[in-house]
N, C-alpha and C positions, 0 to 999 in steps of 0.2 A: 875815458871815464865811462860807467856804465851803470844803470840800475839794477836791481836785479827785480822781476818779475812778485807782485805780492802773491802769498798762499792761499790757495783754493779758500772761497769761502764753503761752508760745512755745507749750506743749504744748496750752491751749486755742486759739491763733490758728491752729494747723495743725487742726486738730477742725473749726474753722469758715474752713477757708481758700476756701468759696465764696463768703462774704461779704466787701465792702469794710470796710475798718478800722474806721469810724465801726461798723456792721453788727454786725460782732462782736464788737466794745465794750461795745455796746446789749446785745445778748442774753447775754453774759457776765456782765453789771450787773445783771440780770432774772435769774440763776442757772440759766441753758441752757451747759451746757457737750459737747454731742453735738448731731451732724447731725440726729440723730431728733428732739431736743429743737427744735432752731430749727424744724425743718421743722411740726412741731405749731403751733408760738407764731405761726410770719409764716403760715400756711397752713390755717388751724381748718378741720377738717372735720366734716360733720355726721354724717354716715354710719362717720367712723371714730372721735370725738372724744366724741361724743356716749354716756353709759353708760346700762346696761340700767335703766331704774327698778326693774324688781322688785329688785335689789341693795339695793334701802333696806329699813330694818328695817321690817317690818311692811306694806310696800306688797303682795304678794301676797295676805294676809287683808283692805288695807284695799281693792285694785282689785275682789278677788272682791264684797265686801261691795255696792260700789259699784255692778257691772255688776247684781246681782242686781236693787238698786230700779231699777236701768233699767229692766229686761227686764218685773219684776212691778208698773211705774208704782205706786211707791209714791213719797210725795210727799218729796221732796228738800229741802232748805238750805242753800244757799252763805251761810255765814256769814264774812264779811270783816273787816280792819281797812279803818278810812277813810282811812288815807293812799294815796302815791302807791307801795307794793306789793300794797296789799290788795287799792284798786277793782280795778287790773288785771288781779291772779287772780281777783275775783271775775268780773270781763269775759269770763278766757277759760274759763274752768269752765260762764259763760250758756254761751257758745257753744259748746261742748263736749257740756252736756248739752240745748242746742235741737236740736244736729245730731245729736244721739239719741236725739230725741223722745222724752226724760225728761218726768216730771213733778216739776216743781222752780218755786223761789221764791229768791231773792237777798234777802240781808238784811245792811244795814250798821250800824251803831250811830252813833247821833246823838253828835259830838265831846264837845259841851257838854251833854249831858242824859245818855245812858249813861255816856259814857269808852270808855275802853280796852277791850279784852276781852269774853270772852263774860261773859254775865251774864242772870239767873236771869228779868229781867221778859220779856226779849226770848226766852230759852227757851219761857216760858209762850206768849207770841203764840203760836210757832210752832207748838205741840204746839195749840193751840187752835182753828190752820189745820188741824190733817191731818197735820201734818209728821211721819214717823218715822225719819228719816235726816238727821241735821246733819254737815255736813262746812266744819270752820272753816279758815279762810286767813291765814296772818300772822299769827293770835290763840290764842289757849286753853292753852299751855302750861305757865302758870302760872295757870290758870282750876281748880285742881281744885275745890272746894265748887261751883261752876255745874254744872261739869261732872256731877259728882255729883247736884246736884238733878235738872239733864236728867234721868238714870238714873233719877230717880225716878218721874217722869213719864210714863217709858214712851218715849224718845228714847233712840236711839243716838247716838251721838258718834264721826267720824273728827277723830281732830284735827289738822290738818297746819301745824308751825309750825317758825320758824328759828330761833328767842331761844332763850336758855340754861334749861336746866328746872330744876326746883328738885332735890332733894332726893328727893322721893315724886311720881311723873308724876301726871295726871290718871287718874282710872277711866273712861277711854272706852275705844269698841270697838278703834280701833284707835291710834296716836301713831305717826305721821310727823314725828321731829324730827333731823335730823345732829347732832345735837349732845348727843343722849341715851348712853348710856352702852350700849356694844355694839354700837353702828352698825357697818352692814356695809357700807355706800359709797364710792365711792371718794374722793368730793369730798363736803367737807360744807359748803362755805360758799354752800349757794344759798337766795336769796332765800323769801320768802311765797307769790311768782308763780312759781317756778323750780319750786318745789315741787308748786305747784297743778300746775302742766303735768306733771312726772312725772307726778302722780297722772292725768290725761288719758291720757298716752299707756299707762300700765300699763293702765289702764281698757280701751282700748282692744284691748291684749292677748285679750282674754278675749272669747267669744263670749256676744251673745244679739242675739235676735229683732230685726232691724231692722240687725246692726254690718255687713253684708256692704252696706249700703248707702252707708256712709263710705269715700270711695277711700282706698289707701293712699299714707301723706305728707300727708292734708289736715293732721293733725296742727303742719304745718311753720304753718300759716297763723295759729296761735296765739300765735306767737314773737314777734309787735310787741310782745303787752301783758307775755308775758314776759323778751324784750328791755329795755321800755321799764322796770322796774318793777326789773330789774337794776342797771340803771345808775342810776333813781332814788334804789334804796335804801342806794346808796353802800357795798354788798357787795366781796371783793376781786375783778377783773376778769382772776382767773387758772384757769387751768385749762376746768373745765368752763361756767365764768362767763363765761369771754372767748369761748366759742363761741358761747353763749346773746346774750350780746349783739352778738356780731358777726352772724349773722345775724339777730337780733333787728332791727337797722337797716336787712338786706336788704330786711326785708319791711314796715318802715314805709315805707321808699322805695318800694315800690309798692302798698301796701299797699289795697284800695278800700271800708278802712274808713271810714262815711261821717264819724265823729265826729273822726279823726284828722283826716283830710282838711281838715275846715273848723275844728281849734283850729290847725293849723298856717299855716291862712291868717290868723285874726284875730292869733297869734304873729307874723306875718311869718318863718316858715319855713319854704323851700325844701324842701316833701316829698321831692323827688327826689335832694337830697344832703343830707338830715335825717344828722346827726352825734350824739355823745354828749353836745357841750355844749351843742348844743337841745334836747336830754333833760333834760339838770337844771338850765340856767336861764331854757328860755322853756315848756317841755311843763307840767314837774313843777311850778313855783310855779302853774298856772293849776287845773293836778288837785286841789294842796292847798287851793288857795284854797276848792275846793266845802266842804269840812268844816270849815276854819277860820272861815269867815263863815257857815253855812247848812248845808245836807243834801248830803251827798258824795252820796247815791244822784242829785247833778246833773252830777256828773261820771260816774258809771257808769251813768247813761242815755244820756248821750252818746257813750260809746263801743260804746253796743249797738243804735241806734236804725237801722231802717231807712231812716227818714224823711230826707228830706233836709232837709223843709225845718224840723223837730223837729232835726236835727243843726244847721243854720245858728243856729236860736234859741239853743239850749243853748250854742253856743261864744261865743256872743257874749256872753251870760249869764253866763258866766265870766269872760270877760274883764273883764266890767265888774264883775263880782265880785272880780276880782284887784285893779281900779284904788281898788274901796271898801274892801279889805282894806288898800291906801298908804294910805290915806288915815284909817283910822281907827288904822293904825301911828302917822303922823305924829300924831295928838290927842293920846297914849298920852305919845310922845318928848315935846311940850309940858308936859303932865305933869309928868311926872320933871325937866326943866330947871327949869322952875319951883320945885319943890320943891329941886331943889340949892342954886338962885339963894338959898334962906332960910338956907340952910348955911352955918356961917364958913369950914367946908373943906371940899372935897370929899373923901369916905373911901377907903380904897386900894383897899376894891371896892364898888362900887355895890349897894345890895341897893334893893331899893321893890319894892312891890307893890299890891292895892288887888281886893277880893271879887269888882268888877265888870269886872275886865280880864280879857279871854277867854285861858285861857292857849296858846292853836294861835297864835295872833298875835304874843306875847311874844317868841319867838326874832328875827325882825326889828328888834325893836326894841331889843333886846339887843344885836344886830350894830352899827348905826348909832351910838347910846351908847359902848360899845368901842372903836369904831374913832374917834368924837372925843374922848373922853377917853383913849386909851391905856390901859386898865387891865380888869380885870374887872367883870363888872355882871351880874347875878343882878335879875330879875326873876319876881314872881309875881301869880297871878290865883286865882277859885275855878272848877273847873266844878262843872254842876250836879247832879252828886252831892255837894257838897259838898268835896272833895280840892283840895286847895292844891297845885298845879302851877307850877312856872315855868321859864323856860331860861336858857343862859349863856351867854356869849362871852368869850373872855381877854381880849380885847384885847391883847397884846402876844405874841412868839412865845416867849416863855423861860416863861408860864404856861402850864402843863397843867390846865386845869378842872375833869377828872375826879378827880385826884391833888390837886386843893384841894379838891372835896369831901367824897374820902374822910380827910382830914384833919380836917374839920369835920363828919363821921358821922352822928354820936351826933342832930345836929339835924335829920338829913333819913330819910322813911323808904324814898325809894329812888332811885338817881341814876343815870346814867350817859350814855356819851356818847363823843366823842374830845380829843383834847388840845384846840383850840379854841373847842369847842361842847358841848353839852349837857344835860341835862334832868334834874328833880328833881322830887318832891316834899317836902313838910315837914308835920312835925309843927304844930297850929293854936297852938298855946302858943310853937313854937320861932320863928314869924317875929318877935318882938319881940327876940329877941337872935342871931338869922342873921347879920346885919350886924357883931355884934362878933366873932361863932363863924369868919367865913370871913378879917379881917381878921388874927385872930391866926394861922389857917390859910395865907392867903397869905406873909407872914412866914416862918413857919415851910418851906411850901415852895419857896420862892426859898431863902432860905438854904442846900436842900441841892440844888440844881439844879444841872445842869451843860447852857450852854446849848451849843444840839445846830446842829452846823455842817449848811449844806447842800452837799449833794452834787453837785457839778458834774459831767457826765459825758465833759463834752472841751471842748477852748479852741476858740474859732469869729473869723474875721476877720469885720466886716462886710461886706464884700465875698462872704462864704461863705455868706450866708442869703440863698437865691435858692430857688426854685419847687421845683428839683431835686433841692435839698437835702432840701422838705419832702414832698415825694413818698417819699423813702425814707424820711422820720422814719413817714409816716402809716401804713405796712404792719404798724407796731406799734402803731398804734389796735387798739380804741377803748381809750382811755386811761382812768385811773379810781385807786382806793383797789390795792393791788399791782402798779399797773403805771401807772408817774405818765409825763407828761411827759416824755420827754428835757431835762435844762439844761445849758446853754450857756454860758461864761465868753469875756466880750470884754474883753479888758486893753489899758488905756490907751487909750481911745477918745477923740475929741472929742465933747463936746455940743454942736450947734450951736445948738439952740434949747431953751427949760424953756415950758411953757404947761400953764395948768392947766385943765378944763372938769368940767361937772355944775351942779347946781343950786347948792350950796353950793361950789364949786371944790375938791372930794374927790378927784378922778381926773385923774390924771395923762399928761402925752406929751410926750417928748424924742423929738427927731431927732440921728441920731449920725452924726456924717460918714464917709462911704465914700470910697475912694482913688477909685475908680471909680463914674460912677451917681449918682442921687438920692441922699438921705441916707438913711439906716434909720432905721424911725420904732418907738418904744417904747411900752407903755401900760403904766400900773398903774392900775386899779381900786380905790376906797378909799389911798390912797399912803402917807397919816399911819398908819393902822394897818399897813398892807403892809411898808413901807421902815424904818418907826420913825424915829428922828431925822434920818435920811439923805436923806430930801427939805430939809430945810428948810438945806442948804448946796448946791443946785442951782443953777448958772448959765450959760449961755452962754458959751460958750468953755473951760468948763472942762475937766480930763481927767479923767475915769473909771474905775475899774472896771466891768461890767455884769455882773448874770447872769439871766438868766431863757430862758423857755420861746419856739419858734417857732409861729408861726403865721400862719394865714392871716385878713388884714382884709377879711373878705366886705362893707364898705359903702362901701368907697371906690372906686376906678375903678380899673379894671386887677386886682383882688386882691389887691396887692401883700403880701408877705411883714413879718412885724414881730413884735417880740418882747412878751412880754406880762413886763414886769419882774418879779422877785424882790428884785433887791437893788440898787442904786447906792453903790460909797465911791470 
């Protein structure tokens, strides 16, 4: 089901009457109601868009602190998270402080052997190096006891992080958080890497011995990994986010990074018009794959290596590291089928888990699960600290994950996520009745749901999805979490063909007939979880409703135009 978008009011279509109808539609639906405002949204500038870093709380005590061990080569730490925001900012912080012939050392945490977070062995290394300056990325916000030991030790602590703080911050030197209480920012939804790069260019700011050697603006060259790590982290893609990643993409397109370069070739993609959905489904599953199977410092070497032919190994390393992470998904999924298979029912949400399921893998498997059973499924694993980890998937769109977890509390000791996905841990006593805690929970919240219509943003003929049309849709890339997709309602269409492909015939493609022209060709991805019941009354010749998103199919001949479905009744 879906709404359809209400009509320009008169007084905002004169406001935007440089734009064509559809134009003002769009940016009225995005809550741009002034020329100024459009002119920002379609036209991100860096020079003008871009805000001062010192404006964050505590960036001028923490740039000062930072230029200082520049200048007096005292021994530095980029401490990162391993996913695909951490390495990044850990990526451009190397390169930030090599081009500052710093004395520094990069440090990631082993997935499955540390976890999460700073923590107290990995402090020890460092201080045992020499280290007197840690500056965390993505991580330590709610690190305070580590953080604290550090202090004990004789480390300073910057901590620069985006997650929500607790209560009592860490006692480090300095806390770079938007999201801390009294931030002076203008924009607080930036990334791990968004952030590390503030902290660069503030750094920057500030004089010592050797900074008149850095032109000015090299700074901009930094923006692939915080680009890339924008879009990865699935942050909202407005404001000062949507500059970050809009030029973020300028300069992967030409970026002569040698590691990019050669993951984009084993990816099969197109450096030179690299978009934001090869950012998070062919870039980011290869980044994460380094930490979910192995040592993410194989992904942050590769984006830092000068070597070419050290970059060619490393990508391809990965890649085949992605292909052993399928593939040891799929033993995982056999698993769990198997053990259903002993079951008289299947329960209305899936719970399993098992000591030696690595849990960075689980979400995967979680998704596929989901998507063929229609329902939710909660998986867990242990890492080797011991913490029982696992992740979720609804499975269906009327379930909100997070809003079943927090239903089902008491049994996990920390969750969170977005309505169709997300992440937990649990008490070791509570996985024995998880499965009955989240089934009374699901229950409980379907009962008070009200399912949520989508929002169509104008009615389109087939005939009206052509090149030119997506030329204008693209000036409001890159597209992301607050600024989704334009969707499109096509009423009463014909189907002229239903065919299904994939390994398992999961994903879907209808062709829809045009008055004029070829037919317009449709895909949905996963269909049965996508569509819900509405695939499975699909036919040839039938008439339709359609709604979904346009785009362009880069692997067929010609590129022709097609829609990536939402819905069919």
């Amino acid at each position: 089901m879906f709404s359809l978008r209400e009509p320009l009011d008169t007084a905002v279509r004169d406001v935007l009457k440089e734009y064509d109808d559809l134009s003002a539609l769009l940016l009225a639906g995005r809550g741009i109601s002034s020329a100024d405002e459009a002119q920002v949204f379609l036209s991100p500038s860096y020079d003008e868009h871009i805000h001062d870093p010192m404006l964050i709380k505590n960036m001028p005590k923490a740039a000062e602190r930072l230029a200082r061990a520049i200048e007096t080569k005292e021994k530095i730490a980029v401490w990162s998270d391993y996913d695909c925001d951490g390495i990044p900012g850990g990526v451009l912080l190397h390169d930030f402080l090599k081009k500052a012939k710093a004395n520094f050392v990069n440090y990631i945490p082993h997935r499955h052997d540390e976890g999460y977070g700073v923590n107290k062995a990995g402090l020890e290394k460092l201080f045992k190096q020499g280290v007197s300056l840690v500056v965390t990325v993505d991580s330590g916000i709610v690190d305070n006891e580590s953080v604290a030991y550090g202090n004990s030790l004789g480390l300073e602590i910057i901590v620069t992080d985006h997650h929500e703080p607790q209560e009592e911050l860490p006692p480090a030197f300095a806390v770079i958080d938007p999201k801390q209480e009294g931030e002076t920012y203008p924009f607080r939804e930036l990334c791990g890497a968004g952030l590390a790069w503030k902290l660069a260019c503030a750094t920057l700011q500030h004089g010592w011995k050797g900074r008149e050697e850095i032109p000015p603006g090299w700074e901009k060259w930094l923006l692939d990994m915080a680009g890339l790590a924008t879009i990865a982290d699935m942050v909202p893609l407005v404001g000062e986010n949507r500059v970050i990643a809009h030029y973020g993409l300028l300069v992967m397109r030409k970026s002569p990074r040698l590691g990019l370069q050669k993951l984009c070739r084993v990816a099969r993609v197109n450096q030179r018009s690299i978009t934001e959905d090869d950012v998070g489904f062919m870039i980011a599953p290869r980044i994460n794959a380094a930490s979910r199977m192995g040592d993410p410092m194989d992904a942050f070497r590769l984006f830092t290596t000068e070597d070419e032919v050290e970059a060619d190994t490393l990508a391809k390393f990965l890649e085949k590291t992605n292909r052993s992470r399928r593939a040891l998904v799929g033993s995982v999924t056999r698993v769990v089928h198997e053990r259903l298979s002993e079951r008289e029912t299947i329960p209305d949400v899936i719970v399993m888990g098992d000591p030696e399921w690595r849990p960075g893998l689980l979400g995967l498997v979680a998704n596929s699960l989901a998507e063929e059973y229609s329902r939710p499924v909660f998986l867990w694993g242990k890492e080797g600290s011991g913490i029982i980890k696992g992740s979720c998937r609804a499975g269906r769109k009327s379930v909100n994950v997070v809003d079943l977890m927090a239903a089902a509390g008491d049994a996990l000791i920390q969750f969170g996520g977005h309505s169709q996905s997300g992440g937990f841990s649990v008490r070791n006593d509570a996985v024995f009745f998880l499965e009955e805690k989240l089934c009374a929970a699901l229950a409980e919240v379907e009962a008070k749901a009200e399912h949520a219509l989508v929002l169509a943003d104008a009615e389109l003929a087939p005939d009206h999805a052509t090149h030119d049309l997506l030329r204008r849709l693209e000036r409001f890339a890159p597209f992301g979490m607050g600024n989704p997709k334009p969707v499109f309602v096509f009423r009463n269409v014909e189907i002229e063909s239903v065919s299904w492909f994939g390994k398992a015939n999961e994903h879907l493609k209808v062709r829809i007939v045009r008055e004029f022209g070829t037919p317009l060709e449709g895909v949905c991805f996963y269909a049965k979880r996508e569509l819900g019941v509405g695939h499975e009354f699909l036919a040839s010749g039938m008439k339709a409703q359609v709604l979904g998103s346009l785009e362009c199919d880069q692997f067929s001949r010609g590129r022709p135009v097609r829609i990536r479905l939402i819905s069919i009744v």
